[in-house]
N, CA, C and O atoms as a GROMACS GRO file, in nm:
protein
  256
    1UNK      N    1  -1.059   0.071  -0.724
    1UNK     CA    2  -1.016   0.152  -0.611
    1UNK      C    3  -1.070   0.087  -0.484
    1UNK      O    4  -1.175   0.023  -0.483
    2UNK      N    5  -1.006   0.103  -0.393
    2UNK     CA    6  -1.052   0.054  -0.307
    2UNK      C    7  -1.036   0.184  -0.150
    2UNK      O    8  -0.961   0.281  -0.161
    3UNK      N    9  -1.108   0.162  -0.034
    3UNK     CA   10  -1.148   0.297   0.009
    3UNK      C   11  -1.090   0.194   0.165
    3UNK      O   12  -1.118   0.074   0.178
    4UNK      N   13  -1.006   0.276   0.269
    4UNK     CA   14  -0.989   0.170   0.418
    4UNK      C   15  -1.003   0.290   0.556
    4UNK      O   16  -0.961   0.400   0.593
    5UNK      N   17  -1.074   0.202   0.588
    5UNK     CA   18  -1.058   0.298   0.714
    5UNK      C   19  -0.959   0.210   0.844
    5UNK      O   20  -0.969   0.089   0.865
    6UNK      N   21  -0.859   0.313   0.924
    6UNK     CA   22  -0.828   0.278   1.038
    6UNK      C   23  -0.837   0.397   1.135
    6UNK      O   24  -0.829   0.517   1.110
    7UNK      N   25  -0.852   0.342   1.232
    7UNK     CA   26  -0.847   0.418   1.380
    7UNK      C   27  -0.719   0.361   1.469
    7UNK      O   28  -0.708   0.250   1.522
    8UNK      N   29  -0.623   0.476   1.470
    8UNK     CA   30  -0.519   0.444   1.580
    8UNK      C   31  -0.546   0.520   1.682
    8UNK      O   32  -0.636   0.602   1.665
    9UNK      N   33  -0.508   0.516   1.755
    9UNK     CA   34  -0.495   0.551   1.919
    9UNK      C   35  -0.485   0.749   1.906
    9UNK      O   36  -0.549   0.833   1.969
   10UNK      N   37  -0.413   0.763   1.833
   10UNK     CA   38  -0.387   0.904   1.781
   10UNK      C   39  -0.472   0.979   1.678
   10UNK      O   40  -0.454   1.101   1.672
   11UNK      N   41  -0.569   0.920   1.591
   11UNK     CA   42  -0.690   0.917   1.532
   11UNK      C   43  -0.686   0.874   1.384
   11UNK      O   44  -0.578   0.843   1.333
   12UNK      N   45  -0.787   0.871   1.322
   12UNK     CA   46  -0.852   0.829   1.191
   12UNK      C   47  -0.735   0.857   1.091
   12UNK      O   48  -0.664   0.958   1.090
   13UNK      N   49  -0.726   0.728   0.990
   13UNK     CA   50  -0.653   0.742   0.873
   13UNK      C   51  -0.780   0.667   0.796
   13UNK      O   52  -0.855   0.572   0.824
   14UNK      N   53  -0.764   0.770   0.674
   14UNK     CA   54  -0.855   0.718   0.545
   14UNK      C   55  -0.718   0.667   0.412
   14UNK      O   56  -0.612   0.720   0.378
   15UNK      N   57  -0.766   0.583   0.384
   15UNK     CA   58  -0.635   0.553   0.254
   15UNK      C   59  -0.765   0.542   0.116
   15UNK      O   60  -0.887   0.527   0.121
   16UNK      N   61  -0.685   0.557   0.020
   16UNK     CA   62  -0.782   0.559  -0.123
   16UNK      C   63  -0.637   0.471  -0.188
   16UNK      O   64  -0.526   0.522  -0.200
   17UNK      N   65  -0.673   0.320  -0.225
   17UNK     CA   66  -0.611   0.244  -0.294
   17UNK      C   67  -0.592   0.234  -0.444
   17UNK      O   68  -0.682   0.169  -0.496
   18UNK      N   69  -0.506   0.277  -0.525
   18UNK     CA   70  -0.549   0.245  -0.656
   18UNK      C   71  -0.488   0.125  -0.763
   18UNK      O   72  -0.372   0.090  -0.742
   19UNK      N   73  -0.538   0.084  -0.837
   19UNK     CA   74  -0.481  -0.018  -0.890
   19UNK      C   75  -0.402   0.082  -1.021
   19UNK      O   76  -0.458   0.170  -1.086
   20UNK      N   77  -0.297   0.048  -1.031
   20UNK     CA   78  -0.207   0.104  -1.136
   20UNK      C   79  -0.117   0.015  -1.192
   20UNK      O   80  -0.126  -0.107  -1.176
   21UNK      N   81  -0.030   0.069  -1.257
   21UNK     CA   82   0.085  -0.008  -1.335
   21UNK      C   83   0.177   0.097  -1.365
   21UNK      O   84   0.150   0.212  -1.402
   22UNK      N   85   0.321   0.029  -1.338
   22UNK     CA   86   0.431   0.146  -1.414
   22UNK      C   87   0.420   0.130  -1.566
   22UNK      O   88   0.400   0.024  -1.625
   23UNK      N   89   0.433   0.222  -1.609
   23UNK     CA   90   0.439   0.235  -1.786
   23UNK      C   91   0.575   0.245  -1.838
   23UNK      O   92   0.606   0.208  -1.951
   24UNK      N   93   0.705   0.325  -1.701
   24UNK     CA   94   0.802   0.387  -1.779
   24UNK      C   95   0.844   0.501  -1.677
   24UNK      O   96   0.757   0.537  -1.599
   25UNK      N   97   0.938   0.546  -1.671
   25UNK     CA   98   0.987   0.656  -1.632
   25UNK      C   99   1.042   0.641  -1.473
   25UNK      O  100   1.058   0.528  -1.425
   26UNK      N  101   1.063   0.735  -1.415
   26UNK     CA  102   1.119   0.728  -1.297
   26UNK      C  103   1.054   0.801  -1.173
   26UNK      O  104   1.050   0.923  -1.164
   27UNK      N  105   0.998   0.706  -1.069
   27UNK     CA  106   0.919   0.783  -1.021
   27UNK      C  107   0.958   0.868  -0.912
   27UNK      O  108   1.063   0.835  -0.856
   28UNK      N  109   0.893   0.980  -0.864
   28UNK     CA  110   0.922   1.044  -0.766
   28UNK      C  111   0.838   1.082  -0.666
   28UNK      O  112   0.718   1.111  -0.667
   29UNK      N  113   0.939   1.078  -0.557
   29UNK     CA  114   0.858   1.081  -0.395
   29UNK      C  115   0.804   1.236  -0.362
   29UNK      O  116   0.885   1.323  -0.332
   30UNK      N  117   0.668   1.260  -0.369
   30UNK     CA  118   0.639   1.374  -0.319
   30UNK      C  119   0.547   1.308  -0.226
   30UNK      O  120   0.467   1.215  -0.233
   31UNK      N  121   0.594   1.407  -0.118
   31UNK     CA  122   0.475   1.397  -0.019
   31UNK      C  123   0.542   1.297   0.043
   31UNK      O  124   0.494   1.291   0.156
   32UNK      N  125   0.620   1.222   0.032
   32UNK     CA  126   0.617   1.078   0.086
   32UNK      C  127   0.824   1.068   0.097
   32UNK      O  128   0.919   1.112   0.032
   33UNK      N  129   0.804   0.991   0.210
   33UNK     CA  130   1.012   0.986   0.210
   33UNK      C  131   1.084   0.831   0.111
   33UNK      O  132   1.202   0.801   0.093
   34UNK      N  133   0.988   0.776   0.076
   34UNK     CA  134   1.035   0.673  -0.033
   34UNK      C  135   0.882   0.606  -0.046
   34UNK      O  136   0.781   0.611   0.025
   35UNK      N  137   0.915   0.543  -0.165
   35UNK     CA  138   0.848   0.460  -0.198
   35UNK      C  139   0.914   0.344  -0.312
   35UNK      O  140   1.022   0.354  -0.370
   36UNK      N  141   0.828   0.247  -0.322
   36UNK     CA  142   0.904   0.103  -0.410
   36UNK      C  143   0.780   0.044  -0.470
   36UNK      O  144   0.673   0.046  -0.409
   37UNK      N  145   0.796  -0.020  -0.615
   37UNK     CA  146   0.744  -0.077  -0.669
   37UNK      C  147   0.833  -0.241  -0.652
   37UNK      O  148   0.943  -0.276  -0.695
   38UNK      N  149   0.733  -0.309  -0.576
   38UNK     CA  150   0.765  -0.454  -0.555
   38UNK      C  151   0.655  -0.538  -0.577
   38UNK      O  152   0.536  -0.507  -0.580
   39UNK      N  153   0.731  -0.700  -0.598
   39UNK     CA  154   0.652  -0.808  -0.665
   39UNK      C  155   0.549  -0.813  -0.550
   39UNK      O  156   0.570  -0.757  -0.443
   40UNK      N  157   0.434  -0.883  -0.578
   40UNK     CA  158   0.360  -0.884  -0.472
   40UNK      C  159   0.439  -1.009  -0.352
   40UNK      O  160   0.440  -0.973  -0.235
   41UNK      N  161   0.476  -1.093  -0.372
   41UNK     CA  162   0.554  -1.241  -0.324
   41UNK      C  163   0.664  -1.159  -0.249
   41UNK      O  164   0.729  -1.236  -0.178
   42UNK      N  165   0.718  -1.001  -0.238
   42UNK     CA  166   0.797  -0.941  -0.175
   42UNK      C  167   0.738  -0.907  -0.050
   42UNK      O  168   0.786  -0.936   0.059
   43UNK      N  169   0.599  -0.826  -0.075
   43UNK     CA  170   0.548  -0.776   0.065
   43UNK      C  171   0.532  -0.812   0.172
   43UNK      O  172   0.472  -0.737   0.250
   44UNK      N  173   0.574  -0.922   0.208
   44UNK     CA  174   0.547  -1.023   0.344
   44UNK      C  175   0.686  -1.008   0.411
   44UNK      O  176   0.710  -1.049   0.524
   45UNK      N  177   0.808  -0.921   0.297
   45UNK     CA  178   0.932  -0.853   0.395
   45UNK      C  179   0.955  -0.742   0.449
   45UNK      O  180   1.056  -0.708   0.511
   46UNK      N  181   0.800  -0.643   0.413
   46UNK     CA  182   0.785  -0.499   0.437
   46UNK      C  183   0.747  -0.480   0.588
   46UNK      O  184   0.653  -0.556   0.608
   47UNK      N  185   0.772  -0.428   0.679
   47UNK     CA  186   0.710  -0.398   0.798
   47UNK      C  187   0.617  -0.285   0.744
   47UNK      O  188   0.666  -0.194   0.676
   48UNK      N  189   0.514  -0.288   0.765
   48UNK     CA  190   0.426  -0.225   0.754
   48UNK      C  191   0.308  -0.190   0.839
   48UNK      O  192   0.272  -0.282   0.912
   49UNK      N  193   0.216  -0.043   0.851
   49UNK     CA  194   0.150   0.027   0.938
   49UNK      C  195   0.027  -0.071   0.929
   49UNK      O  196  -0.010  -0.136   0.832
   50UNK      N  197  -0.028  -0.063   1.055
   50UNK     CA  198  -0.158  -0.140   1.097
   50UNK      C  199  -0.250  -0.078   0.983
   50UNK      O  200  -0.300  -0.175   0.925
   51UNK      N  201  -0.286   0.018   0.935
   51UNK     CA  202  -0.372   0.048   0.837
   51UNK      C  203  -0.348   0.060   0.697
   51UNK      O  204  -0.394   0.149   0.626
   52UNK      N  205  -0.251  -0.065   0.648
   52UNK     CA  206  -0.208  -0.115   0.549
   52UNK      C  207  -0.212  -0.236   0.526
   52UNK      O  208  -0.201  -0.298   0.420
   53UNK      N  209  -0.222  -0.254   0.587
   53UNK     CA  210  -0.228  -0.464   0.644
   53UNK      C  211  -0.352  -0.513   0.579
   53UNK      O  212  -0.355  -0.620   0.518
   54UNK      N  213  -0.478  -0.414   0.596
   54UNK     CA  214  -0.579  -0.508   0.508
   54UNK      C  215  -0.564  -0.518   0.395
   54UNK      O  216  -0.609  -0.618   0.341
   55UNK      N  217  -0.504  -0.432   0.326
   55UNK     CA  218  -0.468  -0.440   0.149
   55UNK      C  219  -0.400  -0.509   0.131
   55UNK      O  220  -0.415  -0.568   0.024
   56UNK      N  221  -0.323  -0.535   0.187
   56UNK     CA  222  -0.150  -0.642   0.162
   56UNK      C  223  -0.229  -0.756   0.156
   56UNK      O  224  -0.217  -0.808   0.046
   57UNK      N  225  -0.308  -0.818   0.232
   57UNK     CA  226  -0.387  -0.922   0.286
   57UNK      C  227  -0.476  -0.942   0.135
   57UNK      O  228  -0.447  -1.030   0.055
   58UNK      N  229  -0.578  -0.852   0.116
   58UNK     CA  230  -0.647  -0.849  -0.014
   58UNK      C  231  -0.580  -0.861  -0.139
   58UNK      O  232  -0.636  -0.915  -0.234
   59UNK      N  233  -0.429  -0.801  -0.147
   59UNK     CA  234  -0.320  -0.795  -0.250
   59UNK      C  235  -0.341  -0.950  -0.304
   59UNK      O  236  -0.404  -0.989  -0.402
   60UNK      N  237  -0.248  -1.043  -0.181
   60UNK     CA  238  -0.240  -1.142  -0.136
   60UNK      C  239  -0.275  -1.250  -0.183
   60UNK      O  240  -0.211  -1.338  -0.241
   61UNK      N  241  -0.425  -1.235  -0.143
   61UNK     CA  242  -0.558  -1.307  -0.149
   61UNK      C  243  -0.556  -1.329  -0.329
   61UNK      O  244  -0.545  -1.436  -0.387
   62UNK      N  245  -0.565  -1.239  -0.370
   62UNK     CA  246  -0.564  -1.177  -0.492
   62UNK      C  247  -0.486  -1.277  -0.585
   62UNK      O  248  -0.533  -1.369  -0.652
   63UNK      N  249  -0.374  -1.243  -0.575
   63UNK     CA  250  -0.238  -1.286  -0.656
   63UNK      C  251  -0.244  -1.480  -0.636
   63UNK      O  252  -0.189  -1.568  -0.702
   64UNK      N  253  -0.319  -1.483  -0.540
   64UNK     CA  254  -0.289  -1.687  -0.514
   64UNK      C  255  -0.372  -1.715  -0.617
   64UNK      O  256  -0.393  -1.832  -0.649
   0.00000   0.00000   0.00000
């Protein structure tokens, strides 16, 4: 797991990262207006929020 803090202009986001895997089934968006399971070699086409960027980066790092 991994734990991130950001501060935007509008205030504090905490994220709680988890490492998982799909097993099967079909997932569904609660709480959330989509989501995607993609290769990691995909994420560098995602626009993504300033307090996501360090994980993508660590993802990244990771996978080379």
């Amino acid at each position: 797991m991994d734990v991130l803090f950001h501060q935007y202009a509008w205030g504090p986001v905490l994220l709680l990262a988890y490492s998982c895997q799909r097993e099967g089934g079909t997932p569904r968006n609660i709480e959330v207006s989509e989501h995607r399971w993609v290769p990691l070699a995909d994420l560098a086409n995602y626009k993504l929020l300033a307090a996501d960027q360090p994980l993508v980066d660590k993802l990244c790092q990771q996978g080379r």
